[in-house]
Biopython code that builds the backbone (N, CA, C, O; Angstrom):
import numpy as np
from Bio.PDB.StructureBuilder import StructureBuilder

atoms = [
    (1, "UNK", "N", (29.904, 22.765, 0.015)),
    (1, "UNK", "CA", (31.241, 23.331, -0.071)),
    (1, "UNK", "C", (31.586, 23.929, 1.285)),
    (1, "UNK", "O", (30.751, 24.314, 2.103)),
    (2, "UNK", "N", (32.884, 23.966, 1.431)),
    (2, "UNK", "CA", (32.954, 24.492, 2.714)),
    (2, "UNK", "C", (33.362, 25.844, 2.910)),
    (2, "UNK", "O", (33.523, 26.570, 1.929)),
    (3, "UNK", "N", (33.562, 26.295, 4.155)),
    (3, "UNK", "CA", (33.888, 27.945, 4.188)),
    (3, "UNK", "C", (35.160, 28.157, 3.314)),
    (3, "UNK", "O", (35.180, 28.939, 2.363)),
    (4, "UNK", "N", (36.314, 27.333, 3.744)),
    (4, "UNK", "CA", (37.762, 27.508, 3.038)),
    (4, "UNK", "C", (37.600, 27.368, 1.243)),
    (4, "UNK", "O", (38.240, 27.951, 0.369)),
    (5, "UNK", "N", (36.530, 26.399, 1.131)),
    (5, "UNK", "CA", (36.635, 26.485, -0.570)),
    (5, "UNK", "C", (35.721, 27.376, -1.206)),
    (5, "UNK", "O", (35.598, 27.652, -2.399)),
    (6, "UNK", "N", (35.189, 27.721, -0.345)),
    (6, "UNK", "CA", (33.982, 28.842, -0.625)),
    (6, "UNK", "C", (34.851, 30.285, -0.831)),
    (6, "UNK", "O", (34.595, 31.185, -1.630)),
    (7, "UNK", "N", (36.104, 30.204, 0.276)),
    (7, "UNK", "CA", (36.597, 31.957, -0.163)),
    (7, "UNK", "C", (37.748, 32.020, -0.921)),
    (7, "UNK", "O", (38.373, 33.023, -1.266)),
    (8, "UNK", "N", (38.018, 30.618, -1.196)),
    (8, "UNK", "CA", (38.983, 30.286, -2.602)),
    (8, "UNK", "C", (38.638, 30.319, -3.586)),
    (8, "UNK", "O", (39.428, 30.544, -4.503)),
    (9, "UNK", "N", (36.882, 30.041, -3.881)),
    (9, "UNK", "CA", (36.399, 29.968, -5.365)),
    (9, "UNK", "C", (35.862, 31.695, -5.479)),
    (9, "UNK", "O", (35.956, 32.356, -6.513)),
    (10, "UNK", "N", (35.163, 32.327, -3.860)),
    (10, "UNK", "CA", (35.215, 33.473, -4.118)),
    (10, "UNK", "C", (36.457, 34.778, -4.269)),
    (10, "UNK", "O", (36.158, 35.935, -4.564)),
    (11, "UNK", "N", (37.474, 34.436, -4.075)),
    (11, "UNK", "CA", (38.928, 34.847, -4.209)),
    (11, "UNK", "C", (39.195, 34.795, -5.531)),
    (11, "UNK", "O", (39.335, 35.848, -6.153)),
    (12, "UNK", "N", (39.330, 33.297, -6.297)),
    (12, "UNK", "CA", (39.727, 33.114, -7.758)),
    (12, "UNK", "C", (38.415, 33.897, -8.698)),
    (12, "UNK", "O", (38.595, 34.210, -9.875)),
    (13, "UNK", "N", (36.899, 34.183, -7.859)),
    (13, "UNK", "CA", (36.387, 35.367, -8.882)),
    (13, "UNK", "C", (36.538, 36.446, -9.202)),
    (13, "UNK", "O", (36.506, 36.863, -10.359)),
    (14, "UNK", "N", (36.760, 37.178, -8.041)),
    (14, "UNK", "CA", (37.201, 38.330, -7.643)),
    (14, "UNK", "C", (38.877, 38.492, -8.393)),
    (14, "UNK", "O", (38.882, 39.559, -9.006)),
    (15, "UNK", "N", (40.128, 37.840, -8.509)),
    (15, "UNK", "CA", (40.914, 37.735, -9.031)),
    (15, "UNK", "C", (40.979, 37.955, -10.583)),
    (15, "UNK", "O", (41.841, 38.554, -11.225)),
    (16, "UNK", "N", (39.922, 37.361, -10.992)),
    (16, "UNK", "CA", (40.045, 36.507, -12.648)),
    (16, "UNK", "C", (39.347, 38.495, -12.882)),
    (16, "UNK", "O", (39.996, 39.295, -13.556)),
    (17, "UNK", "N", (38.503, 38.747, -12.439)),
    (17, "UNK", "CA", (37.288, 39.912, -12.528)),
    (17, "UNK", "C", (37.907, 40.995, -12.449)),
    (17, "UNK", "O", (37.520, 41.908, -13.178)),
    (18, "UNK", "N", (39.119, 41.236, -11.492)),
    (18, "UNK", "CA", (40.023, 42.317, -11.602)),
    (18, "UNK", "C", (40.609, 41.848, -12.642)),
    (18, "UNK", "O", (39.934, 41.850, -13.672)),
    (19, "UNK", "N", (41.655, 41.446, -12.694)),
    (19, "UNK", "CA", (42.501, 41.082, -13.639)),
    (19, "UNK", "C", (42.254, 41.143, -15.115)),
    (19, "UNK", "O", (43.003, 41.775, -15.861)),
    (20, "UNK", "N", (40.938, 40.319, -15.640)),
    (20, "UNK", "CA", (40.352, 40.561, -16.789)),
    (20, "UNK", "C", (40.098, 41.928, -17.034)),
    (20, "UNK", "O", (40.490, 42.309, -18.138)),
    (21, "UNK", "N", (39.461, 42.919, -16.196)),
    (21, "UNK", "CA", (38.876, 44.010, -16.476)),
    (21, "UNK", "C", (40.639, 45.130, -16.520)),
    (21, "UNK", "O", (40.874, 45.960, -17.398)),
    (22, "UNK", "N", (41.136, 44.957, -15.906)),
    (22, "UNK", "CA", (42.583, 45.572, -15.686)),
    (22, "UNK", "C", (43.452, 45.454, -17.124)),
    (22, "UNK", "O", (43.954, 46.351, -17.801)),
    (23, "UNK", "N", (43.438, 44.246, -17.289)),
    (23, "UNK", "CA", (44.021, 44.051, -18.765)),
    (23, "UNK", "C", (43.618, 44.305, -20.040)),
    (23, "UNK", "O", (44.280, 44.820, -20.940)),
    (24, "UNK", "N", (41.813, 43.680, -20.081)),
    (24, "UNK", "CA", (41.448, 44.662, -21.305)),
    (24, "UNK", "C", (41.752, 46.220, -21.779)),
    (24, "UNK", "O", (41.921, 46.602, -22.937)),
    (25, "UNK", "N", (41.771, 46.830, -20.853)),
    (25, "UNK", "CA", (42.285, 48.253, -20.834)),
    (25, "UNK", "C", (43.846, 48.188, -21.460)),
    (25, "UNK", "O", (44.058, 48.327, -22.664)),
    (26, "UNK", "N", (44.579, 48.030, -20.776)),
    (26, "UNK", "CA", (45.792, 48.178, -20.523)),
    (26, "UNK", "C", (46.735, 47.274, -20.239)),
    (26, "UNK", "O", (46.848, 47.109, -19.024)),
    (27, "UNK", "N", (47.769, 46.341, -21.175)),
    (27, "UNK", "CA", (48.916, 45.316, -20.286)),
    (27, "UNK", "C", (50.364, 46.059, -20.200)),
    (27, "UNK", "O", (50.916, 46.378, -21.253)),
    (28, "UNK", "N", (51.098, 46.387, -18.701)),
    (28, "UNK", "CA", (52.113, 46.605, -18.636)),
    (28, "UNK", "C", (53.201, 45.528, -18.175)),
    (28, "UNK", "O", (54.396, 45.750, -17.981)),
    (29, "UNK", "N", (52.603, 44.456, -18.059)),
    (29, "UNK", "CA", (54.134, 43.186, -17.709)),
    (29, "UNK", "C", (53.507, 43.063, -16.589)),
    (29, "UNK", "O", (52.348, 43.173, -16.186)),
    (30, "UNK", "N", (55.008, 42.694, -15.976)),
    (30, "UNK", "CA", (55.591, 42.427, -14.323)),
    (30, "UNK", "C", (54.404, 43.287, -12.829)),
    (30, "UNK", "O", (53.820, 42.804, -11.859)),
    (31, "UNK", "N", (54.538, 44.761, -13.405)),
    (31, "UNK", "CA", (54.511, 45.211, -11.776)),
    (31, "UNK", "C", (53.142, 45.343, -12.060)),
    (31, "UNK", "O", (52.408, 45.727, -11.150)),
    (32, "UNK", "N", (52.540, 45.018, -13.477)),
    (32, "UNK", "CA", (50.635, 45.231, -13.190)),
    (32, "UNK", "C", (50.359, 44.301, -13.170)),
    (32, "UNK", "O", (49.186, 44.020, -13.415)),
    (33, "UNK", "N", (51.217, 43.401, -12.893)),
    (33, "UNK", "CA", (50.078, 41.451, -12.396)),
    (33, "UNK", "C", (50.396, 41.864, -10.673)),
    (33, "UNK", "O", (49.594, 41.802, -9.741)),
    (34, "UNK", "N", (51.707, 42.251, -10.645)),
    (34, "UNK", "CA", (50.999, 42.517, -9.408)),
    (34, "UNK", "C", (51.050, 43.372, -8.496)),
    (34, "UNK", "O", (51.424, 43.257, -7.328)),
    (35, "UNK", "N", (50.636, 44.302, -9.096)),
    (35, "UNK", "CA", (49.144, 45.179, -8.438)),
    (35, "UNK", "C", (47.940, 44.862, -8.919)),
    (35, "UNK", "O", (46.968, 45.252, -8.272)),
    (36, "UNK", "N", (47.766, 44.244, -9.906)),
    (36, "UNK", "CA", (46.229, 43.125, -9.661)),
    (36, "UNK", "C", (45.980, 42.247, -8.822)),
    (36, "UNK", "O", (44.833, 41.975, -8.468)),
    (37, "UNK", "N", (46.922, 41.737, -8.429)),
    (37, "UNK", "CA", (46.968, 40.307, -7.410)),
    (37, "UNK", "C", (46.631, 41.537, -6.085)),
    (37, "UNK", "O", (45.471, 41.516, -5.674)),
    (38, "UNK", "N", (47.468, 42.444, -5.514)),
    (38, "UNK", "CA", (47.287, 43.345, -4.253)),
    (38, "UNK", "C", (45.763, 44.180, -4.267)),
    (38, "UNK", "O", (45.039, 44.511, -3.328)),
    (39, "UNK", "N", (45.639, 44.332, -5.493)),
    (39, "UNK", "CA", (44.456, 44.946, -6.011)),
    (39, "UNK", "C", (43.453, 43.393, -5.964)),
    (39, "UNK", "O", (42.429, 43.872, -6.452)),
    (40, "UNK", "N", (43.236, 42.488, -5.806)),
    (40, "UNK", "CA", (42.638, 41.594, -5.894)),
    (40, "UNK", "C", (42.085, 40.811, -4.180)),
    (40, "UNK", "O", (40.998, 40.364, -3.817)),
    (41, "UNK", "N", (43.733, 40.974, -3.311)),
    (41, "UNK", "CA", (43.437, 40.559, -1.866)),
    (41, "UNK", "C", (43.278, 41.658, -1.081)),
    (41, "UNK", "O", (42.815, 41.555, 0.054)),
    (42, "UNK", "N", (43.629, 42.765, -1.583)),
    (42, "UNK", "CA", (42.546, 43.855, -0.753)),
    (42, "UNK", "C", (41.233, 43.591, -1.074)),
    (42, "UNK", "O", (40.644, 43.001, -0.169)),
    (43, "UNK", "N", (40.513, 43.848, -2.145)),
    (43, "UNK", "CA", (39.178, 43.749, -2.280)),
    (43, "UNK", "C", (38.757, 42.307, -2.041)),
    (43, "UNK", "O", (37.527, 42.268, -2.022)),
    (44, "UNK", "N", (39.334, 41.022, -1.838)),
    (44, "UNK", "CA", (38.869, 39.849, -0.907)),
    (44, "UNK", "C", (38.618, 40.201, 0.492)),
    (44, "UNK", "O", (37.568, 39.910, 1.066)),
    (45, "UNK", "N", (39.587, 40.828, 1.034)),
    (45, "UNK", "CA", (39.640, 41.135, 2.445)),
    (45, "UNK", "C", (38.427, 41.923, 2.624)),
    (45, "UNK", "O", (37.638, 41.608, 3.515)),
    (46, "UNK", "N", (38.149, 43.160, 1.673)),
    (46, "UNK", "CA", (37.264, 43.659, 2.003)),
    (46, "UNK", "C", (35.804, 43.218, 2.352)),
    (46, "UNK", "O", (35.167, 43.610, 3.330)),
    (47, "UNK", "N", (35.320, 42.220, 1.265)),
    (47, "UNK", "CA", (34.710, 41.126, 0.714)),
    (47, "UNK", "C", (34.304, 40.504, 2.556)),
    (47, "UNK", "O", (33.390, 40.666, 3.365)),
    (48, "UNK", "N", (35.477, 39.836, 2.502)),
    (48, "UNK", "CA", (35.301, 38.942, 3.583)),
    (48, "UNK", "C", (35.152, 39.953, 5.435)),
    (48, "UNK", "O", (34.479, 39.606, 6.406)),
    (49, "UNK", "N", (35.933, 41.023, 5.313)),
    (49, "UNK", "CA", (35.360, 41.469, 6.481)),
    (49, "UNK", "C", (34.110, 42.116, 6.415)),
    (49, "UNK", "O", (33.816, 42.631, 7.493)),
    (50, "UNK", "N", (33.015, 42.316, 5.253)),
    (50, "UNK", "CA", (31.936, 42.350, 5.266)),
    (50, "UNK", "C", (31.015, 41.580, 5.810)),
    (50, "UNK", "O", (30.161, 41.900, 6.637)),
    (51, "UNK", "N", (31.198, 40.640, 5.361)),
    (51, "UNK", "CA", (30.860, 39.030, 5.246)),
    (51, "UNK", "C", (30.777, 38.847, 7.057)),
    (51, "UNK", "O", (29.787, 39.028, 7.765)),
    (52, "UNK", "N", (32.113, 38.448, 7.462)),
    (52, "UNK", "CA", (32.580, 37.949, 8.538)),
    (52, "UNK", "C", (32.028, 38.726, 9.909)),
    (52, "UNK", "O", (31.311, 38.294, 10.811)),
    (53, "UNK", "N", (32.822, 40.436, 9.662)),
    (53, "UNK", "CA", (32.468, 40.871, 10.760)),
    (53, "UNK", "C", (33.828, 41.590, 11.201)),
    (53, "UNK", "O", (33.786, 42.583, 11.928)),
    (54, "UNK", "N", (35.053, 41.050, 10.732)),
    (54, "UNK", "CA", (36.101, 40.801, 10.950)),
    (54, "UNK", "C", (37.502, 40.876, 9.743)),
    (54, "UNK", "O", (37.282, 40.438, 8.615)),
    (55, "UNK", "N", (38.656, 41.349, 10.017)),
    (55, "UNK", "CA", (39.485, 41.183, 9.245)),
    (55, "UNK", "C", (39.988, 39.911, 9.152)),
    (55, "UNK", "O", (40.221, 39.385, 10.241)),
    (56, "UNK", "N", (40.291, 39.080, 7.902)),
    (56, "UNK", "CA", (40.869, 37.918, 8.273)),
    (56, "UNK", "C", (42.444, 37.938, 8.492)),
    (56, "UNK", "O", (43.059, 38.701, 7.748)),
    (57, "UNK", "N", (43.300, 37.079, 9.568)),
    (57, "UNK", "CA", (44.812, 37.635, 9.479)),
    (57, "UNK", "C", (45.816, 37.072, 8.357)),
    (57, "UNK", "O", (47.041, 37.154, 8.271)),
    (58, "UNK", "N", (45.143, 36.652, 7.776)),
    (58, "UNK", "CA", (45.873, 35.697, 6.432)),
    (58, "UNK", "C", (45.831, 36.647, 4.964)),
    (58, "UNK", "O", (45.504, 36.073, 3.925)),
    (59, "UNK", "N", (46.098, 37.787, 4.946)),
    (59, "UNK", "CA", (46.057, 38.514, 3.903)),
    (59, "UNK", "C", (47.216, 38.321, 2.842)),
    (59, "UNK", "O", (47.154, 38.581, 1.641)),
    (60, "UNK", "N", (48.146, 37.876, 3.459)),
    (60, "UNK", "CA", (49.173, 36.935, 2.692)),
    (60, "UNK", "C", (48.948, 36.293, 1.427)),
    (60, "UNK", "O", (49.219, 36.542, 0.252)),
    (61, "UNK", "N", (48.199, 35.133, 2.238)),
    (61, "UNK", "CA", (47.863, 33.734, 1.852)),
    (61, "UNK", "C", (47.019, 34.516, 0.639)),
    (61, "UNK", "O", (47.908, 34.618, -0.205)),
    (62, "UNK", "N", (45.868, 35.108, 0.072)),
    (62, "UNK", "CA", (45.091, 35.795, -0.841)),
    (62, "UNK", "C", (46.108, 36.170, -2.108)),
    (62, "UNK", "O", (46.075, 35.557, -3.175)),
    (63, "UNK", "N", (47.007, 37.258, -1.828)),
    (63, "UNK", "CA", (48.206, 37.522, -2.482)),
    (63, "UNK", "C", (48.701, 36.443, -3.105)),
    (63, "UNK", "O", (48.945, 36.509, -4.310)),
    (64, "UNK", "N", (48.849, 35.678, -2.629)),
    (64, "UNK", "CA", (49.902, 34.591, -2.957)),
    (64, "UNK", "C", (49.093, 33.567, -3.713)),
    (64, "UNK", "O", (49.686, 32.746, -4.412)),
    (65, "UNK", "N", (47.710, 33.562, -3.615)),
    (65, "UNK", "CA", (46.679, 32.844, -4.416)),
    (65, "UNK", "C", (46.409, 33.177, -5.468)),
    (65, "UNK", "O", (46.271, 32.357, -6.375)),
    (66, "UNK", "N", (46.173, 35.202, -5.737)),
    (66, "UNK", "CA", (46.000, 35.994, -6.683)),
    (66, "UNK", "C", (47.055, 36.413, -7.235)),
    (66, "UNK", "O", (46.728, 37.408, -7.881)),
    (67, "UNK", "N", (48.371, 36.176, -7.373)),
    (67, "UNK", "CA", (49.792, 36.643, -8.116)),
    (67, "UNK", "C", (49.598, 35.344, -8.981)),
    (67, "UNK", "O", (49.134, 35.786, -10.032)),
    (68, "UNK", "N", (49.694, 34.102, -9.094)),
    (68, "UNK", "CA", (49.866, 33.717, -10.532)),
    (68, "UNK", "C", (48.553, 33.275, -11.592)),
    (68, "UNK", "O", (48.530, 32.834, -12.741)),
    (69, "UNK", "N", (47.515, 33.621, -10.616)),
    (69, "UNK", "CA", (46.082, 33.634, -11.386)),
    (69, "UNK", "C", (46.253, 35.287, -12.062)),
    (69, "UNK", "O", (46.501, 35.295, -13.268)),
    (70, "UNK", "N", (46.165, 36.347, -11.536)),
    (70, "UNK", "CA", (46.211, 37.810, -12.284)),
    (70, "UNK", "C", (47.261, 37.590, -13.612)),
    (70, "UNK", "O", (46.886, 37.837, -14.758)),
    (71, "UNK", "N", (48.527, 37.128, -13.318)),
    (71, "UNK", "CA", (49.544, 36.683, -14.519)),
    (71, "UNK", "C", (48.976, 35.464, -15.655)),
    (71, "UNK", "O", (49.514, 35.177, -16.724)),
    (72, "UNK", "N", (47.878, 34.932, -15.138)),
    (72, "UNK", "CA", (47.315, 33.608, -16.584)),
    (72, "UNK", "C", (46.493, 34.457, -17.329)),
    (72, "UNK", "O", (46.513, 34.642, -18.545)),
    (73, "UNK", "N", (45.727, 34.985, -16.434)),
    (73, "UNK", "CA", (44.640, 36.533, -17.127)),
    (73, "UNK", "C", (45.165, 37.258, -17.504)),
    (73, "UNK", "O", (44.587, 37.716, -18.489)),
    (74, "UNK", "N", (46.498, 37.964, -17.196)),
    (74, "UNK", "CA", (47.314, 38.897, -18.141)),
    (74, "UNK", "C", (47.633, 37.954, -19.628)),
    (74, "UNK", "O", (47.585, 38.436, -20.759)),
    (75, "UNK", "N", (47.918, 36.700, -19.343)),
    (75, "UNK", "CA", (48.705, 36.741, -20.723)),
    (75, "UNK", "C", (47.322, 35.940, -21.591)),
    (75, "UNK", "O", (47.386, 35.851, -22.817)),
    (76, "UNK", "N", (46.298, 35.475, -20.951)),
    (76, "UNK", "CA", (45.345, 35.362, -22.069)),
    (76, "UNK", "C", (44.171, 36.828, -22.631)),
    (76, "UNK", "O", (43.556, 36.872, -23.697)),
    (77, "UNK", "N", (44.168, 37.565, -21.854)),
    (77, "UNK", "CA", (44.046, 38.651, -21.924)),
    (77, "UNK", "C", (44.653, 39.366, -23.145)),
    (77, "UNK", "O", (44.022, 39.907, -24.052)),
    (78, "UNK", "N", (45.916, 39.279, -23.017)),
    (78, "UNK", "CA", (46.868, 39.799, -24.182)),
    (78, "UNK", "C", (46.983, 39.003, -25.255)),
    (78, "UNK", "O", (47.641, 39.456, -26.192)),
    (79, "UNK", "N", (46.512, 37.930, -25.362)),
    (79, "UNK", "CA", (46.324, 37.234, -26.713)),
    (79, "UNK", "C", (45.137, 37.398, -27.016)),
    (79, "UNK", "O", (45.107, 37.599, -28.230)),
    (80, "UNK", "N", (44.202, 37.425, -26.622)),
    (80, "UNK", "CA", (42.327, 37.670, -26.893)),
    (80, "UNK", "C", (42.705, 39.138, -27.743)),
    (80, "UNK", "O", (42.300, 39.345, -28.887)),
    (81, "UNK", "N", (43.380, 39.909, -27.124)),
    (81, "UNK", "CA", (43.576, 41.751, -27.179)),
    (81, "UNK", "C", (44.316, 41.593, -28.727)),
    (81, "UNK", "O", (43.967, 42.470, -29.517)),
    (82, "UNK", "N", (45.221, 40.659, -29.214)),
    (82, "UNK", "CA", (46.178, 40.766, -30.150)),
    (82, "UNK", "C", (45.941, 39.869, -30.862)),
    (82, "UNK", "O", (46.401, 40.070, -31.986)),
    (83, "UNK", "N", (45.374, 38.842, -30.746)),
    (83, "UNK", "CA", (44.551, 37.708, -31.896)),
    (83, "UNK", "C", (45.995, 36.856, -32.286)),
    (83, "UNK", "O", (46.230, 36.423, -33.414)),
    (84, "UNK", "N", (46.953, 36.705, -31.042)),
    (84, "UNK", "CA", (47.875, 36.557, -31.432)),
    (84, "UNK", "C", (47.953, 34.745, -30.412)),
    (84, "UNK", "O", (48.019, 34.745, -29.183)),
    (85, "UNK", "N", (47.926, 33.376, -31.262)),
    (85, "UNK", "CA", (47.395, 32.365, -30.170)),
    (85, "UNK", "C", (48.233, 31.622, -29.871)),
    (85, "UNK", "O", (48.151, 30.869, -28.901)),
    (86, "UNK", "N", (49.465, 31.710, -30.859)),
    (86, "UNK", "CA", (50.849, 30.754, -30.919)),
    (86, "UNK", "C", (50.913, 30.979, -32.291)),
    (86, "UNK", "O", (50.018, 31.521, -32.939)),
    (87, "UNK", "N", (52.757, 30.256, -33.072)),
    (87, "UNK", "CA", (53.478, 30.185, -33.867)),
    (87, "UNK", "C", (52.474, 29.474, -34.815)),
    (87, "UNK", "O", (52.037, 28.363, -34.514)),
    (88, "UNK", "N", (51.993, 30.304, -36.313)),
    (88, "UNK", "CA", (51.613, 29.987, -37.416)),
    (88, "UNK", "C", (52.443, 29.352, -38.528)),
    (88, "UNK", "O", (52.090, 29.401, -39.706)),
    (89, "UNK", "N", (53.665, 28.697, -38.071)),
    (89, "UNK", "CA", (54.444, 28.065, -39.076)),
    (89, "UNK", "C", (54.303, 26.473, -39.845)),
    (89, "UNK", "O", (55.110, 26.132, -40.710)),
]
sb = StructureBuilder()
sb.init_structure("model")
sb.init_model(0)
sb.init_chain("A")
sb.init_seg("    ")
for serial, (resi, resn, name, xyz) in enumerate(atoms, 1):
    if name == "N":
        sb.init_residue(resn, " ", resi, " ")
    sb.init_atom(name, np.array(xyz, "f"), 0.0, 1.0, " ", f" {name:<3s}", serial, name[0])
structure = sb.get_structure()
């Protein structure tokens, strides 16, 4: 695997890991997917300037990876939480 898919698959763990743990607690909508997602590419960044040595300048790009992954984990999250899976008709 290479470095780039290596801090994408370690990004989407770190993502799914906040997010899951964020939601079991607590689902508020909109502005807590994302502050999971910001809450998700800070602690990548952190992650990776461990790692590296270095900040990476693409902190963007993380965000923008972790905003609609934190929102799939919010809403399966909230169906696991409510036993609720789709229309029983």
């Amino acid at each position: 695997m290479s470095d780039a898919g290596m801090g994408l698959a370690v990004l989407g763990l770190v993502t799914v890991a906040i997010a899951w743990l964020a939601n079991r607690r607590v689902y508020r909508g909109g502005w807590a997917v994302v502050a999971m997602a910001l809450a998700s590419a800070f602690m990548f960044q952190v992650l990776a300037a461990l790692h590296q040595g270095y900040v990476a300048p693409f902190a963007l790009v993380g965000f923008v990876v972790s905003l609609p992954l934190s929102w799939a984990v919010g809403r399966l999250a909230g169906r696991v939480r409510t036993g609720h899976w789709g229309s029983d008709t």
